[in-house]
C-alpha positions in Angstrom: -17.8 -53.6 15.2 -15.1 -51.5 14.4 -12.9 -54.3 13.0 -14.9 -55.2 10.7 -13.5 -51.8 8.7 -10.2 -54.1 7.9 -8.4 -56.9 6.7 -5.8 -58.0 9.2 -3.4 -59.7 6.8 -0.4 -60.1 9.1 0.8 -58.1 12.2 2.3 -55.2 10.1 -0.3 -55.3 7.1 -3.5 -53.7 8.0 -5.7 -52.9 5.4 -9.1 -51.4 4.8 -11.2 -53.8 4.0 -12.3 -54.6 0.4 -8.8 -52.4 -0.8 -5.3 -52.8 -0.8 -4.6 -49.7 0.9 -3.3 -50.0 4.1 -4.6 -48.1 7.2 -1.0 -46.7 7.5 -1.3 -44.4 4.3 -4.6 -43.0 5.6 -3.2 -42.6 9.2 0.0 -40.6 7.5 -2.2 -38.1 5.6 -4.1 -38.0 8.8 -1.3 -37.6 11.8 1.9 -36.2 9.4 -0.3 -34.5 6.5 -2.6 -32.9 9.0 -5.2 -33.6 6.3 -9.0 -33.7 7.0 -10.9 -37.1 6.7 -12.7 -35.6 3.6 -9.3 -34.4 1.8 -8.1 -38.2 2.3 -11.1 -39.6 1.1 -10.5 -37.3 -2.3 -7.0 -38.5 -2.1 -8.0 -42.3 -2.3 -10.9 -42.4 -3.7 -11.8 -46.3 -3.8 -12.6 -45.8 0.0 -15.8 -44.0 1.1 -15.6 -41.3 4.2 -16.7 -43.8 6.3 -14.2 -46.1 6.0 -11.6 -42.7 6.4 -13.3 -42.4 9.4 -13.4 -45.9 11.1 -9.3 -45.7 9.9 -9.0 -42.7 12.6 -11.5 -43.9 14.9 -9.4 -47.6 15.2 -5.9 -45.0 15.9 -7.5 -43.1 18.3 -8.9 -46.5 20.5 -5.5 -48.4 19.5 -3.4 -45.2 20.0 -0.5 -47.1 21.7 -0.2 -50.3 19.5 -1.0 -48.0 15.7 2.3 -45.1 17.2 4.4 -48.8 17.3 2.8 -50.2 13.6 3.4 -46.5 12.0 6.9 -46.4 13.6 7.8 -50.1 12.2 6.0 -49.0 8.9 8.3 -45.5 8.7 11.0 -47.3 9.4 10.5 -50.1 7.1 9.9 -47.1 4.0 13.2 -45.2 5.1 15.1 -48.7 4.9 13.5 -49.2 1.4 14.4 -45.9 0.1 17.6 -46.0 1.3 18.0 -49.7 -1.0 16.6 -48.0 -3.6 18.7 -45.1 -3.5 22.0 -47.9 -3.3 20.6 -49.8 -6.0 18.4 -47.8 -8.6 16.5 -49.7 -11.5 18.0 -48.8 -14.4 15.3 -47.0 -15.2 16.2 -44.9 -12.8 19.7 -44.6 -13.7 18.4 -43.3 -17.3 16.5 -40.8 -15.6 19.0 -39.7 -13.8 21.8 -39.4 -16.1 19.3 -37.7 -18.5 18.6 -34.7 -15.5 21.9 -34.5 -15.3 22.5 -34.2 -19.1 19.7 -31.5 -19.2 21.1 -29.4 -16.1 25.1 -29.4 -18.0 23.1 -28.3 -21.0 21.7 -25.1 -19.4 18.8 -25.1 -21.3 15.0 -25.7 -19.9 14.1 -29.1 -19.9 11.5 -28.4 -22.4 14.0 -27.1 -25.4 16.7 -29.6 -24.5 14.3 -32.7 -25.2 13.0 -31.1 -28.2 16.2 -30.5 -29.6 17.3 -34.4 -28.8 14.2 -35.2 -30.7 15.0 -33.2 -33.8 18.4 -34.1 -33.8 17.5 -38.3 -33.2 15.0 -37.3 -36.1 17.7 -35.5 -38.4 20.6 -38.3 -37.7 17.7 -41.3 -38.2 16.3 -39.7 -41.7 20.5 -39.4 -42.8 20.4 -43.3 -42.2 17.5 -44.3 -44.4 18.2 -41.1 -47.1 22.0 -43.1 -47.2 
């Protein structure tokens, strides 16, 4: 049976069974990506073409009720991004601050982080040489 492909873990969690990848990431490669079953298979590797297949096969019976999960599931990632956006780890911020640094700087990314280095390495061998 073709349900037997996934693990139905709530409403708006499909998954393929035996993974944690949800039948929405192989549907988007699929629908948005226009990729081929085989070039999804190579992109998550875990699942075999089979189980690629039975993800598009269960769309394509389901059409109607998978548009409304992928809508709720595109929605749900642009809501998320948009949090994340308004409230970056501070990870993040770093990263940020240091593209920004590297853009002011005119300099490829490349040289610019070099030259940090040398110069962290130059200021930190002054304060043990002291």
């Amino acid at each position: 049976m073709l349900e037997d492909y996934f693990d139905f873990v709530t409403p708006d969690d499909i998954r393929l069974k035996g993974s944690r990848i949800g039948i929405e990431s192989i549907l988007y490669e699929h629908i948005y990506r226009a990729q081929s079953p085989e070039a999804i298979q190579e992109t998550f590797p875990s699942l075999t073409l089979e189980q690629v297949y039975a993800a598009i096969l269960y769309y394509l019976r389901n059409k109607k009720s998978m548009d409304d999960y992928l809508a709720r599931w595109l929605e749900f990632s642009r809501r998320a991004r948009a949090e994340q956006d308004q409230n970056p780890s501070p990870a993040v911020t770093r990263l940020r601050a240091l593209k920004a640094e590297i853009e002011a700087s005119g300099l490829p990314p490349e040289r610019y982080l070099r030259e940090q280095a040398e110069k962290q390495a130059s200021e930190t061998g002054r304060l043990i040489a002291a």
